[in-house]
KOLLUMBA-233655 format. One record per residue: residue number from 1; residue in one letter; x, y, z of N, C-alpha, C, O in turn. Coordinates in pm, 1 decimal. Example, Ala and Ser with C-alpha at 12.3 -4.5 7.8 and 13.67 -1.06 7.14 Angstrom:
! KOLLUMBA-233655
SITE  seq  type      n_c1      n_c2      n_c3     ca_c1     ca_c2     ca_c3      c_c1      c_c2      c_c3      o_c1      o_c2      o_c3
SITE    1     A    1319.0    -569.0     780.0    1230.0    -450.0     780.0    1320.0    -330.0     780.0    1423.6    -331.9     846.5
SITE    2     S    1285.0    -225.0     708.0    1367.0    -106.0     714.0    1290.0       3.0     787.0    1340.9     113.8     803.9
//
This chain:
! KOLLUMBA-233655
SITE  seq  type      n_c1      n_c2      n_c3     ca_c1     ca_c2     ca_c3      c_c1      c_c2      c_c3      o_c1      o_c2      o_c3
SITE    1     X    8100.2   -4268.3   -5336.6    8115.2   -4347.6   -5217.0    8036.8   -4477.9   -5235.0    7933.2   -4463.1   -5299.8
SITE    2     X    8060.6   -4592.2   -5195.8    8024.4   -4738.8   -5176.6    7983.4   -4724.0   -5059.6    8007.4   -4635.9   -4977.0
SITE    3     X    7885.4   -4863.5   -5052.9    7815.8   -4946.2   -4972.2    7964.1   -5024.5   -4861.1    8057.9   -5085.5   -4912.4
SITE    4     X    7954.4   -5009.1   -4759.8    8036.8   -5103.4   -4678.6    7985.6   -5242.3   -4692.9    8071.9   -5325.3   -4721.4
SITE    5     X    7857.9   -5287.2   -4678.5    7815.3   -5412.9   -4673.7    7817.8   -5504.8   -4838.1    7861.8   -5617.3   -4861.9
SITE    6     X    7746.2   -5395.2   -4939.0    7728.2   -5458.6   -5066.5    7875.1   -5387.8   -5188.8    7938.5   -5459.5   -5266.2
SITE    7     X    7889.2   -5281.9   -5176.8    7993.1   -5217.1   -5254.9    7889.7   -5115.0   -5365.8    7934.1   -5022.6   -5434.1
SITE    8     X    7740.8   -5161.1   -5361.2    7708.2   -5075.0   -5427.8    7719.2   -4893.4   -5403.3    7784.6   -4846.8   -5310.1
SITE    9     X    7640.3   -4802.1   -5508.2    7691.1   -4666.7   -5499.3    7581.8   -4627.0   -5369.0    7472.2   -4682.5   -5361.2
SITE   10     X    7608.3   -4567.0   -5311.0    7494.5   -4496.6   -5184.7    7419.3   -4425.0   -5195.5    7448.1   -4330.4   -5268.9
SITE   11     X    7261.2   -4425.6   -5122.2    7176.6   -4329.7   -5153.8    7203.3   -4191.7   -5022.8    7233.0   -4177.1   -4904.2
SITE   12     X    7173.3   -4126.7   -5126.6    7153.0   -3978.9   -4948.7    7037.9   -4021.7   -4847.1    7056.1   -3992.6   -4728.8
SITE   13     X    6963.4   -4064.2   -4870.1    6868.9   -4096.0   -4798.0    6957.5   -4223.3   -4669.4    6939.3   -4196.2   -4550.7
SITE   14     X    7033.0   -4332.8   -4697.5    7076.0   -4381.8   -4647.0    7239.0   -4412.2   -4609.0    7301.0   -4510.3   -4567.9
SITE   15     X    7267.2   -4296.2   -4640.0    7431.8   -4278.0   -4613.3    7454.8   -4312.0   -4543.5    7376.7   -4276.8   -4455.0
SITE   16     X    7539.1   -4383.5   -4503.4    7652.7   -4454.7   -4584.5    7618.7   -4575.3   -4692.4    7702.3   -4633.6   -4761.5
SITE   17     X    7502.8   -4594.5   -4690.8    7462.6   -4719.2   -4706.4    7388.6   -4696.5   -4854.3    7378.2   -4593.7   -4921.3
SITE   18     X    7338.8   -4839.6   -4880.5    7303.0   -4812.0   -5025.7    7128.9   -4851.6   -5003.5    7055.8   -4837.3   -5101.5
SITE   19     X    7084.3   -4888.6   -4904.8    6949.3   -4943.3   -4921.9    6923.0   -4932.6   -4719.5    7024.2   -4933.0   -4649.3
SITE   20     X    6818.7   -4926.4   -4670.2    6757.6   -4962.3   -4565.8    6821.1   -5098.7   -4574.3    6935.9   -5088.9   -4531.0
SITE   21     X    6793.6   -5223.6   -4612.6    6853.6   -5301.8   -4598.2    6956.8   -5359.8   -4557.0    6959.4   -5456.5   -4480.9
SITE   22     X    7120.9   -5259.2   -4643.9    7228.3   -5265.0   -4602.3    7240.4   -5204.8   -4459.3    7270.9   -5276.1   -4363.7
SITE   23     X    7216.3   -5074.5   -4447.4    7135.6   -5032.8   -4305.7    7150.2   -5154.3   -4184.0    7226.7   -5184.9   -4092.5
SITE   24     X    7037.7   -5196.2   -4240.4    6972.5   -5292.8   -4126.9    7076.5   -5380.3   -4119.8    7095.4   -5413.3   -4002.7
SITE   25     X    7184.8   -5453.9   -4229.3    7222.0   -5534.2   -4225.7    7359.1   -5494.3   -4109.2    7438.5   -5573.4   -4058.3
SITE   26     X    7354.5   -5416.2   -4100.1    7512.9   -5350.2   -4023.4    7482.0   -5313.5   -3903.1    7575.6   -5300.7   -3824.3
SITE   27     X    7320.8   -5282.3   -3847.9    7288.4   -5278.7   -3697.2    7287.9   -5389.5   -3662.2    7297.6   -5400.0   -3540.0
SITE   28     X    7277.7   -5521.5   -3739.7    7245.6   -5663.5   -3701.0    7388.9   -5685.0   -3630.4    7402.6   -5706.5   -3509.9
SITE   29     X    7489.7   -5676.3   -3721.0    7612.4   -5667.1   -3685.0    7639.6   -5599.1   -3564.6    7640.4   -5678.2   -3470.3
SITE   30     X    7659.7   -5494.9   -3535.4    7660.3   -5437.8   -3418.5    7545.9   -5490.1   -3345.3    7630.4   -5517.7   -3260.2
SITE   31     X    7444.3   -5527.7   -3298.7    7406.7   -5584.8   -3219.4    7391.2   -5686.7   -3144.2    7343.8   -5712.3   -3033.6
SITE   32     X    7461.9   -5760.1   -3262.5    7497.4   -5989.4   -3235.4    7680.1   -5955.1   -3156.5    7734.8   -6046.3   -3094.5
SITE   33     X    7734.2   -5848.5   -3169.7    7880.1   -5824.2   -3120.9    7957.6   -5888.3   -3298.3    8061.9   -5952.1   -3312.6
SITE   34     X    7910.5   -5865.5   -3351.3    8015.0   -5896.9   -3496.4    8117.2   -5793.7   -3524.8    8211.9   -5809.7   -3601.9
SITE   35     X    8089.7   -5679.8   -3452.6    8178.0   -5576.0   -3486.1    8287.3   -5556.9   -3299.3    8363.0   -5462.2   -3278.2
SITE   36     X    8272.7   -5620.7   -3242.7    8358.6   -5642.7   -3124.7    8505.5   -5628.0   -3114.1    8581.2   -5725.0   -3116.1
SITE   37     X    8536.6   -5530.3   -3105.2    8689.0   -5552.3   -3066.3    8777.7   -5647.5   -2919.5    8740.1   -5615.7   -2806.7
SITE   38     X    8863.2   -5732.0   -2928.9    8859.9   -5830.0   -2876.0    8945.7   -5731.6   -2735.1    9012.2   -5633.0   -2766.7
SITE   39     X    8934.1   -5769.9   -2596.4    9021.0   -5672.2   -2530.5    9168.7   -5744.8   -2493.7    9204.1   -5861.8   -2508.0
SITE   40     X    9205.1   -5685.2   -2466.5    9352.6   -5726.4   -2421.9    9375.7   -5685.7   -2273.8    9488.0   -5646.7   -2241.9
SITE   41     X    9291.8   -5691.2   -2195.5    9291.3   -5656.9   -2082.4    9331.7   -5748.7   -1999.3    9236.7   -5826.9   -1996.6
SITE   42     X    9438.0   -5801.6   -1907.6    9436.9   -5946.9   -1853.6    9320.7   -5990.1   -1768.8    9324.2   -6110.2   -1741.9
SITE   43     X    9211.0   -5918.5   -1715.8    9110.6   -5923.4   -1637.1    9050.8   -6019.3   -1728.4    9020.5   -6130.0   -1683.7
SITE   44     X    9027.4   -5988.0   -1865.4    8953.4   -6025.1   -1982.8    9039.6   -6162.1   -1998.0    8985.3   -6263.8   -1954.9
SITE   45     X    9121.1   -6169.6   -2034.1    9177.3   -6275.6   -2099.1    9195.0   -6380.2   -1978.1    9237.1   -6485.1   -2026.7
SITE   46     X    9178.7   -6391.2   -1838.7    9173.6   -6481.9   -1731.6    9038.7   -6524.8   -1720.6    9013.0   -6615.6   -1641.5
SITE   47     X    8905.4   -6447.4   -1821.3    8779.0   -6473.2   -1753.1    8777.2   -6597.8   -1870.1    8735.0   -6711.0   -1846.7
SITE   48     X    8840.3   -6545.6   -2020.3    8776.6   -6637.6   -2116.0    8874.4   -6740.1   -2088.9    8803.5   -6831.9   -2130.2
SITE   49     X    8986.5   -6801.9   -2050.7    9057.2   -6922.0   -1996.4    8943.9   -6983.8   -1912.7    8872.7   -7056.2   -1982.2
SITE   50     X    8916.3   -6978.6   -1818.0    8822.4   -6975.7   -1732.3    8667.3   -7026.8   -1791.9    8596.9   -7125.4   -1769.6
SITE   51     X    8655.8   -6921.2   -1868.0    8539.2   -6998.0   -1945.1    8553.7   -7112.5   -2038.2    8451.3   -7178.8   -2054.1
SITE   52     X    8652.9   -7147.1   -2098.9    8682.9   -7251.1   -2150.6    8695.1   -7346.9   -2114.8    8654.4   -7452.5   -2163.2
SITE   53     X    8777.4   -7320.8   -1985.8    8831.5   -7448.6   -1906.8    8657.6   -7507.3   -1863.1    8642.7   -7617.5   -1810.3
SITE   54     X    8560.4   -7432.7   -1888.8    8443.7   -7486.3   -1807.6    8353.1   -7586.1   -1884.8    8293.5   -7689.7   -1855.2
SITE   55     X    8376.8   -7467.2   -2060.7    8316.0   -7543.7   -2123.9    8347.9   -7684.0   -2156.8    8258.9   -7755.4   -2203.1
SITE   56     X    8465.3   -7729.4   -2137.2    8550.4   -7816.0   -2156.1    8523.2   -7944.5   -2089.2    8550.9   -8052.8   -2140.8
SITE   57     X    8453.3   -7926.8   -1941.6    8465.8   -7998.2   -1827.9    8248.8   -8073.6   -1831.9    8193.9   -8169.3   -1777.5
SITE   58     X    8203.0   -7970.9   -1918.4    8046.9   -7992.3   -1927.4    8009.1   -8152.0   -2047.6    8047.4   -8161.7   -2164.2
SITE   59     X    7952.7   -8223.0   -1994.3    7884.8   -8325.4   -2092.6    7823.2   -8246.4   -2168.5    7768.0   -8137.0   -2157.0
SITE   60     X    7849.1   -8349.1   -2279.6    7780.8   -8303.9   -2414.2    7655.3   -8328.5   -2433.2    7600.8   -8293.7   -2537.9
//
């Protein structure tokens, strides 16, 4: 089995992963929203129009 982040081989100690590092590097991800699935909800998709239209309207 590989590393998701590096491709290297994995330790047991850090399965899936190949190092604490890679580890860490993939909670970073999940915690900044890098791993976000986008929704398709129209509730969702009227808020971010909305938010655009705002950012749009703000001096730079």
């Amino acid at each position: 089995m590989n590393c998701p982040i590096c491709g290297e081989d994995t330790v047991t100690k850090f399965r899936p992963f190949c190092s604490k590092r890679c580890a860490d590097i993939d909670l970073a991800k999940w915690l900044n929203g890098s791993y976000a699935v986008p929704s398709q909800r129209e509730e969702d998709l009227e808020a971010d129009v909305s938010e655009g239209e705002t950012e749009q309207q703000r001096p730079h």
